[in-house]
mmCIF file as Biopython writes it, N, C-alpha, C and O atoms, coordinates in Angstrom:
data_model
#
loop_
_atom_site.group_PDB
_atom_site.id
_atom_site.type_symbol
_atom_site.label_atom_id
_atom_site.label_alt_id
_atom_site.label_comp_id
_atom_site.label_asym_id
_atom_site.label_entity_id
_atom_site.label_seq_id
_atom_site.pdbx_PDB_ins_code
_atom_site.Cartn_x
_atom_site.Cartn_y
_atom_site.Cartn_z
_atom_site.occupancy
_atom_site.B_iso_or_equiv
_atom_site.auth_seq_id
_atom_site.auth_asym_id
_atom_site.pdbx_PDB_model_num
ATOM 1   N N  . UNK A ? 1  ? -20.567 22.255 -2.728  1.0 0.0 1  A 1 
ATOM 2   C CA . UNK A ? 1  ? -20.906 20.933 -2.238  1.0 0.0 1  A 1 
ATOM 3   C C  . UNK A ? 1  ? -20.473 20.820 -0.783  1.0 0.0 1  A 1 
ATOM 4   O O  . UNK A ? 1  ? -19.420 21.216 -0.284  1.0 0.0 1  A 1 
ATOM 5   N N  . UNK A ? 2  ? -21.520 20.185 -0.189  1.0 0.0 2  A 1 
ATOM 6   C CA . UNK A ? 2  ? -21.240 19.948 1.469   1.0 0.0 2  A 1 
ATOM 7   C C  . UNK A ? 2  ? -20.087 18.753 1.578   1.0 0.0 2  A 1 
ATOM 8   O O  . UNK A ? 2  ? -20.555 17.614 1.572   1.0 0.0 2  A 1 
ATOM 9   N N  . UNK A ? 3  ? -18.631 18.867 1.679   1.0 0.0 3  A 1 
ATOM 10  C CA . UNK A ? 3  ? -18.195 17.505 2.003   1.0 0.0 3  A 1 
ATOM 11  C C  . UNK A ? 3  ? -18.805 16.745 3.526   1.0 0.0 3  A 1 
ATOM 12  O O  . UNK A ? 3  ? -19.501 17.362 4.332   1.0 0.0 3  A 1 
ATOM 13  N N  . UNK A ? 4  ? -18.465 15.602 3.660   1.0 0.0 4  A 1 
ATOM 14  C CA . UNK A ? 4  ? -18.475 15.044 4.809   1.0 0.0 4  A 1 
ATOM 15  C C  . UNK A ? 4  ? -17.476 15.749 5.741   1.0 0.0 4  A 1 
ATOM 16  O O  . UNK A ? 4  ? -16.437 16.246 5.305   1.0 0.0 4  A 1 
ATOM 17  N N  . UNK A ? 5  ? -17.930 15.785 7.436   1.0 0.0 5  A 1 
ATOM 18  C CA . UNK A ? 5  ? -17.397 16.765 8.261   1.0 0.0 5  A 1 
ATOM 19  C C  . UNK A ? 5  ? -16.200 15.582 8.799   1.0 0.0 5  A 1 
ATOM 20  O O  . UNK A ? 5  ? -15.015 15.710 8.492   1.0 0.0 5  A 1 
ATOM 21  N N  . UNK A ? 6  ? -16.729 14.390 9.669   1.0 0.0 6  A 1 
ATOM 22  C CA . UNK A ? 6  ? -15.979 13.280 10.062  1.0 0.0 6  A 1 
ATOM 23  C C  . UNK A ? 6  ? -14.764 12.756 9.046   1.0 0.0 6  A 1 
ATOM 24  O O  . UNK A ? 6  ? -15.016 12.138 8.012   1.0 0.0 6  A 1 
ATOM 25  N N  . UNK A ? 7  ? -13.698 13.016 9.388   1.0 0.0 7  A 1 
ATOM 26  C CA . UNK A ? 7  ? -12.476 12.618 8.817   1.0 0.0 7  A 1 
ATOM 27  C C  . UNK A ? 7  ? -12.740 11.348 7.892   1.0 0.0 7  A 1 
ATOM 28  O O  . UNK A ? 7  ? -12.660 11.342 6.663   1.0 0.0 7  A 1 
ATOM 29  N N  . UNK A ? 8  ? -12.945 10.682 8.400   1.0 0.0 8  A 1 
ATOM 30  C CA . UNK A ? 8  ? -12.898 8.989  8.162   1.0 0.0 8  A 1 
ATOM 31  C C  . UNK A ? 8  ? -13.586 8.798  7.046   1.0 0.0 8  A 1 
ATOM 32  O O  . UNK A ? 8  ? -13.264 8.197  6.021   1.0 0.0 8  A 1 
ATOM 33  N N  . UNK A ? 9  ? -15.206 9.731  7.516   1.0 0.0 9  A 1 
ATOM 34  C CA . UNK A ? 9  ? -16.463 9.687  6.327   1.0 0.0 9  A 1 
ATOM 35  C C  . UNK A ? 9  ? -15.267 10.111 4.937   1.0 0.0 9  A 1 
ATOM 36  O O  . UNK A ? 9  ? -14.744 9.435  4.051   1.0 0.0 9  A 1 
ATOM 37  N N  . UNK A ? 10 ? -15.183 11.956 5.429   1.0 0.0 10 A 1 
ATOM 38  C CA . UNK A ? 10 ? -13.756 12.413 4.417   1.0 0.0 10 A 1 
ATOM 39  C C  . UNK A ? 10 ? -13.444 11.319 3.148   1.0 0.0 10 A 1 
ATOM 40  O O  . UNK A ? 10 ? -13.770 11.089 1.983   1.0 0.0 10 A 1 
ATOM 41  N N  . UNK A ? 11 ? -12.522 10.789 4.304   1.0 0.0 11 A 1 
ATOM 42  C CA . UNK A ? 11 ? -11.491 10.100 3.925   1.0 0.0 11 A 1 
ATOM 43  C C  . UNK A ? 11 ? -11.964 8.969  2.903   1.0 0.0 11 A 1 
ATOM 44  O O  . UNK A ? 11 ? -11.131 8.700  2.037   1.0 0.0 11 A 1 
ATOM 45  N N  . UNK A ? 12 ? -13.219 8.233  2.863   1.0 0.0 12 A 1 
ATOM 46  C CA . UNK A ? 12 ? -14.121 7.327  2.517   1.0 0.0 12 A 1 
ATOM 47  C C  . UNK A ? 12 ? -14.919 7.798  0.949   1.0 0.0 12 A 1 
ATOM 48  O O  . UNK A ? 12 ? -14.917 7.233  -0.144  1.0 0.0 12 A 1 
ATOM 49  N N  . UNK A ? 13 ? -15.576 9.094  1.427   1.0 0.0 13 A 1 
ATOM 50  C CA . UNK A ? 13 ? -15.668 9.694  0.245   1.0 0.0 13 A 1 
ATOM 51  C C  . UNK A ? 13 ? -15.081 10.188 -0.739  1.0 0.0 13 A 1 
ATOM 52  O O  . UNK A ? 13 ? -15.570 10.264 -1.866  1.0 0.0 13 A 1 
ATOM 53  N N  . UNK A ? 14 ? -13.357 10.787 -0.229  1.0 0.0 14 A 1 
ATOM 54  C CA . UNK A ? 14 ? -13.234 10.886 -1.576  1.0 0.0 14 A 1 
ATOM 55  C C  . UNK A ? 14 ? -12.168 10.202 -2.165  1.0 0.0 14 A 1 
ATOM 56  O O  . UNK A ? 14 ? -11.619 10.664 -3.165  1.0 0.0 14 A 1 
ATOM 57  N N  . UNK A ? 15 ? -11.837 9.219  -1.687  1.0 0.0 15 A 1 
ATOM 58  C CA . UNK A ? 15 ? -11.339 7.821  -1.742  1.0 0.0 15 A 1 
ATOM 59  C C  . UNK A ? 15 ? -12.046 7.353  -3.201  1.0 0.0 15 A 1 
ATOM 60  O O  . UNK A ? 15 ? -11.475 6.997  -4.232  1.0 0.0 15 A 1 
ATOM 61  N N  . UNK A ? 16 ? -13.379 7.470  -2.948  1.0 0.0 16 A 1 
ATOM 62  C CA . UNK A ? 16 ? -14.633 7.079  -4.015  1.0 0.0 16 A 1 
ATOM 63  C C  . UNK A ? 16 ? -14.299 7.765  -5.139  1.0 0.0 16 A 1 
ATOM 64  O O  . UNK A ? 16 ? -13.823 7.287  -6.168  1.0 0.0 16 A 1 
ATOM 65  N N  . UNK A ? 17 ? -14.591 9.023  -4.886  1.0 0.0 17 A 1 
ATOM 66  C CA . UNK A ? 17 ? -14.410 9.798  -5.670  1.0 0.0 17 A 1 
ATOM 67  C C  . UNK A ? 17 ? -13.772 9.506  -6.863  1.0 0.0 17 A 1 
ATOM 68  O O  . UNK A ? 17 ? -14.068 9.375  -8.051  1.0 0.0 17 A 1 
ATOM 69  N N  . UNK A ? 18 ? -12.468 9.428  -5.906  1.0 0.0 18 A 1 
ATOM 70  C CA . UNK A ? 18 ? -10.810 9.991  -6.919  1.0 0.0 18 A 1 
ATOM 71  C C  . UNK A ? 18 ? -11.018 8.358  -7.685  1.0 0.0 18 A 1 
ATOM 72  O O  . UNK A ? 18 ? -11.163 8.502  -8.899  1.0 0.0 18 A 1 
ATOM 73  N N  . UNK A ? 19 ? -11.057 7.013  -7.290  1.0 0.0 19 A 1 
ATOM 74  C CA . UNK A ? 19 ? -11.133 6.040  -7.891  1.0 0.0 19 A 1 
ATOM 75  C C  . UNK A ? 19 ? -12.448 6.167  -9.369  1.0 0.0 19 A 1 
ATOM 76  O O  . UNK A ? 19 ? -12.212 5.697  -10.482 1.0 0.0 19 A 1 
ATOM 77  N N  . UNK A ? 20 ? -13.384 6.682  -9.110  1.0 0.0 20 A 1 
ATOM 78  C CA . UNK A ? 20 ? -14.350 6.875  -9.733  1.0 0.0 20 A 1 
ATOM 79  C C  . UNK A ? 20 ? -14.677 7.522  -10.855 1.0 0.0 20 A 1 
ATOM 80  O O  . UNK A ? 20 ? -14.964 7.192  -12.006 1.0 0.0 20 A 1 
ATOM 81  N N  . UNK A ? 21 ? -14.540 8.776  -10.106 1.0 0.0 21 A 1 
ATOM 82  C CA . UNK A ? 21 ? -14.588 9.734  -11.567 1.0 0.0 21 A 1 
ATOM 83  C C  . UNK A ? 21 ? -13.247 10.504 -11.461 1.0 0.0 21 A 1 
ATOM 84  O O  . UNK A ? 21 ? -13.304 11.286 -12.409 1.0 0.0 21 A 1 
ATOM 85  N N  . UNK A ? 22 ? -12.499 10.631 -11.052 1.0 0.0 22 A 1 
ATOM 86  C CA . UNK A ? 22 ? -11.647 11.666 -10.949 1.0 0.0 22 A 1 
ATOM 87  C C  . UNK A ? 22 ? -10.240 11.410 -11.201 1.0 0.0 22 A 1 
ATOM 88  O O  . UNK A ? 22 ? -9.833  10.434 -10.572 1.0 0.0 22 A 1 
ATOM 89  N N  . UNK A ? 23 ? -9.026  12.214 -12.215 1.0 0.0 23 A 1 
ATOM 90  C CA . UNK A ? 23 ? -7.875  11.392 -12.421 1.0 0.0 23 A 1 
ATOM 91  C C  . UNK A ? 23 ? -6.808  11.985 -11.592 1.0 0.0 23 A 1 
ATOM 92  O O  . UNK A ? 23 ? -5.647  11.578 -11.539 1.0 0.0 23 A 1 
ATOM 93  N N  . UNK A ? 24 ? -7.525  13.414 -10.675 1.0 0.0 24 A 1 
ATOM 94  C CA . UNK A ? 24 ? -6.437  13.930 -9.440  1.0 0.0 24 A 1 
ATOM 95  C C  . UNK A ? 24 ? -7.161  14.258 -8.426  1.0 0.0 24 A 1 
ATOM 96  O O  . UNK A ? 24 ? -8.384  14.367 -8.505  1.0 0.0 24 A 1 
ATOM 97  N N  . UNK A ? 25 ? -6.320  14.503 -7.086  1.0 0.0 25 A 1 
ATOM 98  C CA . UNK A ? 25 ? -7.191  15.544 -5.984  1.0 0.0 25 A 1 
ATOM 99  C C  . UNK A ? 25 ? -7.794  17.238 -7.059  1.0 0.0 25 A 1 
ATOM 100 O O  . UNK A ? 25 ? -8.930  17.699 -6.948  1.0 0.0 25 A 1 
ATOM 101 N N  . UNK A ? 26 ? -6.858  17.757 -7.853  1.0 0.0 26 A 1 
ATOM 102 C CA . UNK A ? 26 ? -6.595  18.875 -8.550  1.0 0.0 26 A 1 
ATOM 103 C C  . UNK A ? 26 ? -8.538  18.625 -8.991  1.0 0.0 26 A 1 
ATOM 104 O O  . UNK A ? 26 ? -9.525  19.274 -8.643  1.0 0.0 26 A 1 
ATOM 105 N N  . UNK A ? 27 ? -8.371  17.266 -9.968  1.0 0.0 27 A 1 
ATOM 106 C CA . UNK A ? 27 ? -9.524  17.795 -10.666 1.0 0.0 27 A 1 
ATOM 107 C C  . UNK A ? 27 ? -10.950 17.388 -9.782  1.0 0.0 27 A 1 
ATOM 108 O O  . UNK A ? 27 ? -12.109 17.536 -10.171 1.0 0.0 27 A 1 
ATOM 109 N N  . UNK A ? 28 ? -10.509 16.858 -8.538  1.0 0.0 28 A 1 
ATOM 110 C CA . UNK A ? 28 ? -11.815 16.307 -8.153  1.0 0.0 28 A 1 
ATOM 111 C C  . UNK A ? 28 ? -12.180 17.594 -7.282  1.0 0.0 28 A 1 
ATOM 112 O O  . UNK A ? 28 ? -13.330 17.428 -6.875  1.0 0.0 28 A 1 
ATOM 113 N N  . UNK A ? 29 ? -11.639 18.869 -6.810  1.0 0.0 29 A 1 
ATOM 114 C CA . UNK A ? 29 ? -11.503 19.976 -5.770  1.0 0.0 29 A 1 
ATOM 115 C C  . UNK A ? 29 ? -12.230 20.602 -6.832  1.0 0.0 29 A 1 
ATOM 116 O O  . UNK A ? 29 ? -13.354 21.066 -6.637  1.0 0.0 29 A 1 
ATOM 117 N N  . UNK A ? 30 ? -11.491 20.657 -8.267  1.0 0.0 30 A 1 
ATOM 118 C CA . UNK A ? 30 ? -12.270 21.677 -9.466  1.0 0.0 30 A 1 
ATOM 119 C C  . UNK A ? 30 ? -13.540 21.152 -9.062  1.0 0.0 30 A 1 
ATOM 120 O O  . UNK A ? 30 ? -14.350 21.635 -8.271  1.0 0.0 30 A 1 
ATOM 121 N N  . UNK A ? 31 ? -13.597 19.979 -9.794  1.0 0.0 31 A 1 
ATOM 122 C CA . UNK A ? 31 ? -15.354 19.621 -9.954  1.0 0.0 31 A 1 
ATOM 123 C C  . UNK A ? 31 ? -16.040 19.604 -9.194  1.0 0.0 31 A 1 
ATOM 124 O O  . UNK A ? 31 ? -17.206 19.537 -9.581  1.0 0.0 31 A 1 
ATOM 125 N N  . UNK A ? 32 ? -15.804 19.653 -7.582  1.0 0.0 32 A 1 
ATOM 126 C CA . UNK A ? 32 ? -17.121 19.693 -6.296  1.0 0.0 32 A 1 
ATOM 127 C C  . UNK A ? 32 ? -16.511 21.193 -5.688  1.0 0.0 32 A 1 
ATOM 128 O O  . UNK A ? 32 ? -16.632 21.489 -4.499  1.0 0.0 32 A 1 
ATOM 129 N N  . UNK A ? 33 ? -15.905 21.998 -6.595  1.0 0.0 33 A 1 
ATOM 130 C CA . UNK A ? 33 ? -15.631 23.324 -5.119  1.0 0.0 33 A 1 
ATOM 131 C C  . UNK A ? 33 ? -15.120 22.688 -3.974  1.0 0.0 33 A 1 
ATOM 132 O O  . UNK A ? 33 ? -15.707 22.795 -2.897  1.0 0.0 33 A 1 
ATOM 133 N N  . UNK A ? 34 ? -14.235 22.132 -4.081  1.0 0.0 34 A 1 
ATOM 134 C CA . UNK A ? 34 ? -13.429 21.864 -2.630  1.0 0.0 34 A 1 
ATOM 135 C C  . UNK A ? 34 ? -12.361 22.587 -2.580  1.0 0.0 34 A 1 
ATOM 136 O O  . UNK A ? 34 ? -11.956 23.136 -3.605  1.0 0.0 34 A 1 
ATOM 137 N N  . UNK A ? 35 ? -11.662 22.733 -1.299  1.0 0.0 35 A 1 
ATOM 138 C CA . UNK A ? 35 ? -10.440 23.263 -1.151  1.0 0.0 35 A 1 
ATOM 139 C C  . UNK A ? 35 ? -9.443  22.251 -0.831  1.0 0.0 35 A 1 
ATOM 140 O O  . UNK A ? 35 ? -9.481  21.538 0.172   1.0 0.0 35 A 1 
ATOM 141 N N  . UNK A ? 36 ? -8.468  22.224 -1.818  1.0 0.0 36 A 1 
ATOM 142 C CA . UNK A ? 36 ? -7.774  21.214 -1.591  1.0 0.0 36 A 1 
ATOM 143 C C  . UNK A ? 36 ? -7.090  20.883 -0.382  1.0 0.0 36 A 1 
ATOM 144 O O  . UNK A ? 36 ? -7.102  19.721 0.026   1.0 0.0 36 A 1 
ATOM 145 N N  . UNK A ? 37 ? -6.304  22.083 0.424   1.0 0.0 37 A 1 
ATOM 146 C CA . UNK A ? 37 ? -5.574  22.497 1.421   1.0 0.0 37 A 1 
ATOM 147 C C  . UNK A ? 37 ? -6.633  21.957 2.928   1.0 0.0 37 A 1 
ATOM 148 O O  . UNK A ? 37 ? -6.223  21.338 3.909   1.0 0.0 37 A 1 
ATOM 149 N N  . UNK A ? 38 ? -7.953  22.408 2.679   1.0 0.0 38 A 1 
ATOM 150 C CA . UNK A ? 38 ? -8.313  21.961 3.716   1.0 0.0 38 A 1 
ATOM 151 C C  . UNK A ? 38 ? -8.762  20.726 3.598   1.0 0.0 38 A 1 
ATOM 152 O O  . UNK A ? 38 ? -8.933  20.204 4.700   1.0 0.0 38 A 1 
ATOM 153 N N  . UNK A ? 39 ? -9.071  19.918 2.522   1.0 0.0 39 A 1 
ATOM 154 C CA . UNK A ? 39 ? -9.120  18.772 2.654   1.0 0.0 39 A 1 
ATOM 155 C C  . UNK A ? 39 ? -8.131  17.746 3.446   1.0 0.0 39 A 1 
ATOM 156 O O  . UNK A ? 39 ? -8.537  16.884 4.225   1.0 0.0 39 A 1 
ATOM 157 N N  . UNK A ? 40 ? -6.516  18.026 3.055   1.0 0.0 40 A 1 
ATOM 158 C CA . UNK A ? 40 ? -5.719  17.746 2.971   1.0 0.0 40 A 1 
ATOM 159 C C  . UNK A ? 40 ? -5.171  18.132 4.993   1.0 0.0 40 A 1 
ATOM 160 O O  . UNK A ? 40 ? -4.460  17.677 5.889   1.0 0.0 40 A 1 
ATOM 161 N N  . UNK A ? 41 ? -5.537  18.559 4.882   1.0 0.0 41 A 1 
ATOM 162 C CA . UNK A ? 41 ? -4.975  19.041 6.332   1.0 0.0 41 A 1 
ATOM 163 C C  . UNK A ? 41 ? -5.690  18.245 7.201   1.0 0.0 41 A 1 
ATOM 164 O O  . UNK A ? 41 ? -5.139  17.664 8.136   1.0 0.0 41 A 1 
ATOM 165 N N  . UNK A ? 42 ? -7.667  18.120 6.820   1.0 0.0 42 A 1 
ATOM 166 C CA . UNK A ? 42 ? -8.295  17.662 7.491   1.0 0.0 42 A 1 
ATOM 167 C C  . UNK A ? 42 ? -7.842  15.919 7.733   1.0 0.0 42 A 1 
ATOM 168 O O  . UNK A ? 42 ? -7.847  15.317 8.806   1.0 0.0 42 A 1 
ATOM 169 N N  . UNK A ? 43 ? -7.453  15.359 6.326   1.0 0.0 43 A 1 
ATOM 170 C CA . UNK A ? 43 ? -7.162  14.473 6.333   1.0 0.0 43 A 1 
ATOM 171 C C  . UNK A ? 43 ? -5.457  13.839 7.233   1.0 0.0 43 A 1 
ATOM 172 O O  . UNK A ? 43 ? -5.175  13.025 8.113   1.0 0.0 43 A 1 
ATOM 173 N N  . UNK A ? 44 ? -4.876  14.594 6.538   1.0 0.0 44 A 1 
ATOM 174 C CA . UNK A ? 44 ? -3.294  14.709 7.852   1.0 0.0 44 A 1 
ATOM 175 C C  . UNK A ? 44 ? -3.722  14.661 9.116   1.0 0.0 44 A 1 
ATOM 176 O O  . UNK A ? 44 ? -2.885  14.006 9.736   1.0 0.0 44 A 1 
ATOM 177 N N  . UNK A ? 45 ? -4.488  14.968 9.752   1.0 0.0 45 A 1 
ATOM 178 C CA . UNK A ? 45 ? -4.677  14.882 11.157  1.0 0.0 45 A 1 
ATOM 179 C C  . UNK A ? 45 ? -5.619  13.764 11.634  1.0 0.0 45 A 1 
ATOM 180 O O  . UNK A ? 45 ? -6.237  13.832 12.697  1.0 0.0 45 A 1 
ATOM 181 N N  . UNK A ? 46 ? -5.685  12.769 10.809  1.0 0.0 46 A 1 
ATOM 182 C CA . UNK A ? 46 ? -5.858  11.172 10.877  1.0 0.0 46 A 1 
ATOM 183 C C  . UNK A ? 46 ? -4.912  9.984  10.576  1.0 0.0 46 A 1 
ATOM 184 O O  . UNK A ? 46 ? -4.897  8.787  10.860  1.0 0.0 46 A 1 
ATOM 185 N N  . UNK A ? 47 ? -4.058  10.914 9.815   1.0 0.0 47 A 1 
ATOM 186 C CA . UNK A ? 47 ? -2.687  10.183 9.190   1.0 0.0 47 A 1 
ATOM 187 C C  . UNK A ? 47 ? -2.907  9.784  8.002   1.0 0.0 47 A 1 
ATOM 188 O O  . UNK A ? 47 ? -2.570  8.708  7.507   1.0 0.0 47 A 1 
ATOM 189 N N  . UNK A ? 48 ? -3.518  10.708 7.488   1.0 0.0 48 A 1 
ATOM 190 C CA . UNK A ? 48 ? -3.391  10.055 5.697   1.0 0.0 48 A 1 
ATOM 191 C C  . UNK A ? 48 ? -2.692  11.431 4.775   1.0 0.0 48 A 1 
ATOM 192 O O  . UNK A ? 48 ? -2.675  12.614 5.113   1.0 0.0 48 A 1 
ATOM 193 N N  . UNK A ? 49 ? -2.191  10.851 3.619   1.0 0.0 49 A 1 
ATOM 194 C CA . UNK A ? 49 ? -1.692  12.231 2.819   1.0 0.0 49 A 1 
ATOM 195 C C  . UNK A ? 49 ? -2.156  10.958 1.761   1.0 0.0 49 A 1 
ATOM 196 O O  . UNK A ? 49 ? -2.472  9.772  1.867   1.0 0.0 49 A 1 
ATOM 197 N N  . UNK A ? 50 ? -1.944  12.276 0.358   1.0 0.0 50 A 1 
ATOM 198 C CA . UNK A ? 50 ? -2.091  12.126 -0.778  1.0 0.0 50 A 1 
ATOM 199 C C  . UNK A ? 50 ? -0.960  11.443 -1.589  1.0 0.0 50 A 1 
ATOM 200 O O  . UNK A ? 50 ? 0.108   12.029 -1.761  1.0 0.0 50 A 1 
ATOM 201 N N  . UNK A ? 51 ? -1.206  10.137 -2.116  1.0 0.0 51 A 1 
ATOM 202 C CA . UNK A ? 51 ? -0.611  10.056 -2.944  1.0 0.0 51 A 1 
ATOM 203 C C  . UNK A ? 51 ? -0.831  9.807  -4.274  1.0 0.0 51 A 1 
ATOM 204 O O  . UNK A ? 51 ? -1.655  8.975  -4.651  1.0 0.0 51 A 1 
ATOM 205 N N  . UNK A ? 52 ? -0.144  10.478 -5.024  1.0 0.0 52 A 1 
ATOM 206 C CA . UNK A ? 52 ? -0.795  10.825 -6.702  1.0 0.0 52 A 1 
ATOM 207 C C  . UNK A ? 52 ? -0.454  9.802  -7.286  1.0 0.0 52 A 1 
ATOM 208 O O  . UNK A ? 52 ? -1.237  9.341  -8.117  1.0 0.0 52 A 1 
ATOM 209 N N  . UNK A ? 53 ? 0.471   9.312  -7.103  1.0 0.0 53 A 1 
ATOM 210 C CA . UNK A ? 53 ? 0.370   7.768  -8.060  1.0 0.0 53 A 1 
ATOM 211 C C  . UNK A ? 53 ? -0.654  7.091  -8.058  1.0 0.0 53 A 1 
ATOM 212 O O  . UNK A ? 53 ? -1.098  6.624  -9.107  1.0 0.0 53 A 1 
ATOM 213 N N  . UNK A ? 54 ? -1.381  6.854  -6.582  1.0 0.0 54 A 1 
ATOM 214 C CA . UNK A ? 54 ? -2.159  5.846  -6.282  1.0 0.0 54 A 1 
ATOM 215 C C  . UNK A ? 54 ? -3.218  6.826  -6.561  1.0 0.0 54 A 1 
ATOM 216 O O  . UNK A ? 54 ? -4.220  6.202  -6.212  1.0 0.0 54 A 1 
ATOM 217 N N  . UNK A ? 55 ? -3.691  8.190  -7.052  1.0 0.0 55 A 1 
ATOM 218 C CA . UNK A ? 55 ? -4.910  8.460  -6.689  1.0 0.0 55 A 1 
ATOM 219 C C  . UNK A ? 55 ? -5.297  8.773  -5.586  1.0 0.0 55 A 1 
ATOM 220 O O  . UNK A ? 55 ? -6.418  9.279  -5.647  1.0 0.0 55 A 1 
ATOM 221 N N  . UNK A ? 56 ? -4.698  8.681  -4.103  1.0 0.0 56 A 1 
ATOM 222 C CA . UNK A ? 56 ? -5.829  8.127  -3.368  1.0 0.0 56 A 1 
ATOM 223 C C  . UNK A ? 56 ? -5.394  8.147  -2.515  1.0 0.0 56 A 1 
ATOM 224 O O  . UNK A ? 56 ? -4.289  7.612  -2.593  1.0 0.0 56 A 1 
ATOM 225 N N  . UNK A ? 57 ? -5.780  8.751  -0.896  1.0 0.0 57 A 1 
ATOM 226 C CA . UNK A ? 57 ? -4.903  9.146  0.438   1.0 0.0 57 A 1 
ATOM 227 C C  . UNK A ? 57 ? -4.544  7.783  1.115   1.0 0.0 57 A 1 
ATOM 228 O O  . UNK A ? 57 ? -5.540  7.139  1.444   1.0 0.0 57 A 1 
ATOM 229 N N  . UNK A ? 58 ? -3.831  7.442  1.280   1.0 0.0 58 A 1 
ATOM 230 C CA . UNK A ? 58 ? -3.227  6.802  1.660   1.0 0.0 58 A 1 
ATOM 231 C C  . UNK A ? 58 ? -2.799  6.914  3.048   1.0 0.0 58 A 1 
ATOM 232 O O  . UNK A ? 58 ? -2.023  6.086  3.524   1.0 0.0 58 A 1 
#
């Protein structure tokens, strides 16, 4: 799956995602072939990280 390239988009989509269908980053990376690491990095360099309580980068 093509993620979105723009952080923000990123950040927007899988925001969706994880609220949506998904009950971790873990299983939402399984189910679209993502890499979690680069998600995660991409996203850090906007100022968001993951938080698992909430689901949802924060």
């Amino acid at each position: 799956m093509n993620l979105p390239k723009d952080p923000i988009m990123l950040l927007s989509y899988v925001n969706t995602q994880l609220r949506d269908n998904y009950a971790s980053l873990d299983d939402f990376c399984a189910g679209v072939g993502a890499d979690r690491a680069e998600i995660e990095e991409k996203l850090r360099a906007v100022n968001y990280e993951y938080d698992a309580e909430r689901n949802a980068f924060v």
